[in-house]
Residue, then its C-alpha position, 0 to 999 in steps of 0.5 A: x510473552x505470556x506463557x500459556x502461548x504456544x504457536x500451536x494454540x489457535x486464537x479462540x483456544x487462548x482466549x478461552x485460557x486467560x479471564x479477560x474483562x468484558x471490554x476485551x472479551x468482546x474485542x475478541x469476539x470482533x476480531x473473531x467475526x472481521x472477515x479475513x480480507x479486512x482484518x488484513x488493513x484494520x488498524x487499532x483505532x478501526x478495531x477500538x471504533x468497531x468494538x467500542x473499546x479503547x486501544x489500551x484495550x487492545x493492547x492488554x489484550x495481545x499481551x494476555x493472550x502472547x500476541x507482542x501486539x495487534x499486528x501479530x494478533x492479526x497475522x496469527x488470525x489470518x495464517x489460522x484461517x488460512x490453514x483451516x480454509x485449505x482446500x482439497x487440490x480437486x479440479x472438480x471443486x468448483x465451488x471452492x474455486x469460486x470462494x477462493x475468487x470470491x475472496x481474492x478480489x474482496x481483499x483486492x477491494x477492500x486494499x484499493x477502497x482504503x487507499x480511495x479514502x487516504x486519497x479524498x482527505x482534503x490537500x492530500x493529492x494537491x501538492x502531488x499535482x501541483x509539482x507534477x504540473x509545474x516540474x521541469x522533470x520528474x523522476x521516478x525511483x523504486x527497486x524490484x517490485x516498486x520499479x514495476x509501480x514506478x513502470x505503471x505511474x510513468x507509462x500514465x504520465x508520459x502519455x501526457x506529455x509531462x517531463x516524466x523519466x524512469x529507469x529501472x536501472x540502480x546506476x542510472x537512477x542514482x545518476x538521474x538522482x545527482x543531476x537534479x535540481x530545484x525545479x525538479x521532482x523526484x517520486x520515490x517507491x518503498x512500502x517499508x520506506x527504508x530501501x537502501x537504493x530507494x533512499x539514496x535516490x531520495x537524499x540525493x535528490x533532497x540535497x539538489x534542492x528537488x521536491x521528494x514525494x514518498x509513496x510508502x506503507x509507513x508514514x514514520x519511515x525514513x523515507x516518509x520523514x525525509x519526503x517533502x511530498x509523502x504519500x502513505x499506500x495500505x500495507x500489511x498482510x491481507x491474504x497469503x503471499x498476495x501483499x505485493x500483488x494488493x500494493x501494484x493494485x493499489x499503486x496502478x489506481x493512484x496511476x490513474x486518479x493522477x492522470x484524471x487530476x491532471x487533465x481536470x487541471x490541464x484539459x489540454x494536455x489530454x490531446x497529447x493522449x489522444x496523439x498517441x493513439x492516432x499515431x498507433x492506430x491498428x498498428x499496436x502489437 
């Protein structure tokens, strides 16, 4: 790491340390200018577009400056806007309440818009849909926050009929694992893709012959590798401690781009739907 960095030096204090060519100099400036929300979901091809630069670029210039590389760069840039965006615990500072809002719900956006844009490439949902339709089960798999997620896909899906199970049980899932077979299809949550739990599901399910569809935040991940399906949601810091919220955001709309997909396949199955709202009626608690 170069050593005129310390933690306590902020981002334009090392840039002004350091003699940078004027592709990296103007990188800088790029960075100095992306609001917070999309720095968060940039990668080093978004930020080399942006600033006409190569990635080479922004590598020289993470090391000049004593970043490892763009991800801590980035994660630096968003703790140091953090800290000087802190605002006085008044309950009268309305405004600033309000650009707390405001900024929430644009990093929720802006999570939400970049997944969108995975989503439209051509043949990334088909296969997905396709095995959901044709499945003689499915199972879903995840571990502390991803069981929530799997909680949101299933409450979609069952409401169509499909196969659909899930436990947020470890010894069931890994029994629900083993019971697989060819026809079935398991769905297996971890951003990091390296959950222990998450992958023992995942290779039991692979060893059945079952399709594996992996919804993860690294399309190199063991989990991604081994998944015949791989699904790769937005990941990484995008506000302070909100990472798990943008990811349960994320996963709900996938939840309902699927119930969509199936029933512009499967018109049919909608009235499984609207069953279960003539069973409920008034009645719902």
């Amino acid at each position: 790491m170069n050593e005129l960095a310390t933690n306590n030096e902020s981002f334009e204090t090392r840039v002004s340390r350091v003699n940078l060519f004027a592709a990296e100099r103007k990188i800088a400036e790029q960075l100095l200018e992306i609001p917070a929300h999309q720095l968060a979901i940039m990668t080093s091809s978004d930020l080399s577009e942006r600033s006409n630069a190569s990635r080479s670029s922004i590598d020289r210039l993470s090391r000049k400056l004593g970043y490892p590389g763009l991800k801590e760069m980035r994660k630096a840039l968003i703790l140091e806007r953090a800290g000087a965006d802190s605002l006085p615990r008044s309950t009268t500072d309305n405004g600033g309440l309000g650009e707390i809002a405001h900024t929430v719900t644009q990093a929720m956006a802006a999570r939400v818009i970049n997944f969108g844009q995975y989503l439209e490439r051509p043949g990334v949902l088909d296969a997905l849909v396709d095995r959901l339709l044709s499945a003689r089960s499915v199972q879903l798999f995840g571990a502390g926050e991803s069981a929530a997620l799997c909680s949101t896909i299933y409450m979609r899906l069952v409401r169509l009929g499909l196969p659909v199970q899930f436990s947020d049980e470890y010894h069931t899932q890994v029994t629900l694992a083993s019971l697989m077979n060819a026809q079935d299809l398991a769905i297996c949550v971890s951003y990091s893709g390296r959950t222990k739990s998450v992958m023992w599901t995942a290779e039991l399910a692979k060893q059945t012959g079952a399709d594996v569809a992996a919804l993860t935040g690294s399309a190199t991940s063991p989990l991604a590798r081994l998944s015949t399906i791989p699904l790769v949601v937005p990941t990484g810091l995008s506000l302070p401690g909100s990472a798990e919220v943008l990811d349960r955001l994320a996963t709900a709309v996938l939840s309902e781009i699927l119930f969509q997909c199936i029933i512009q396949r499967r018109p049919d199955l909608v009235l499984n739907s609207v069953k279960i709202d003539d069973t409920f009626g008034e009645e719902r608690l």
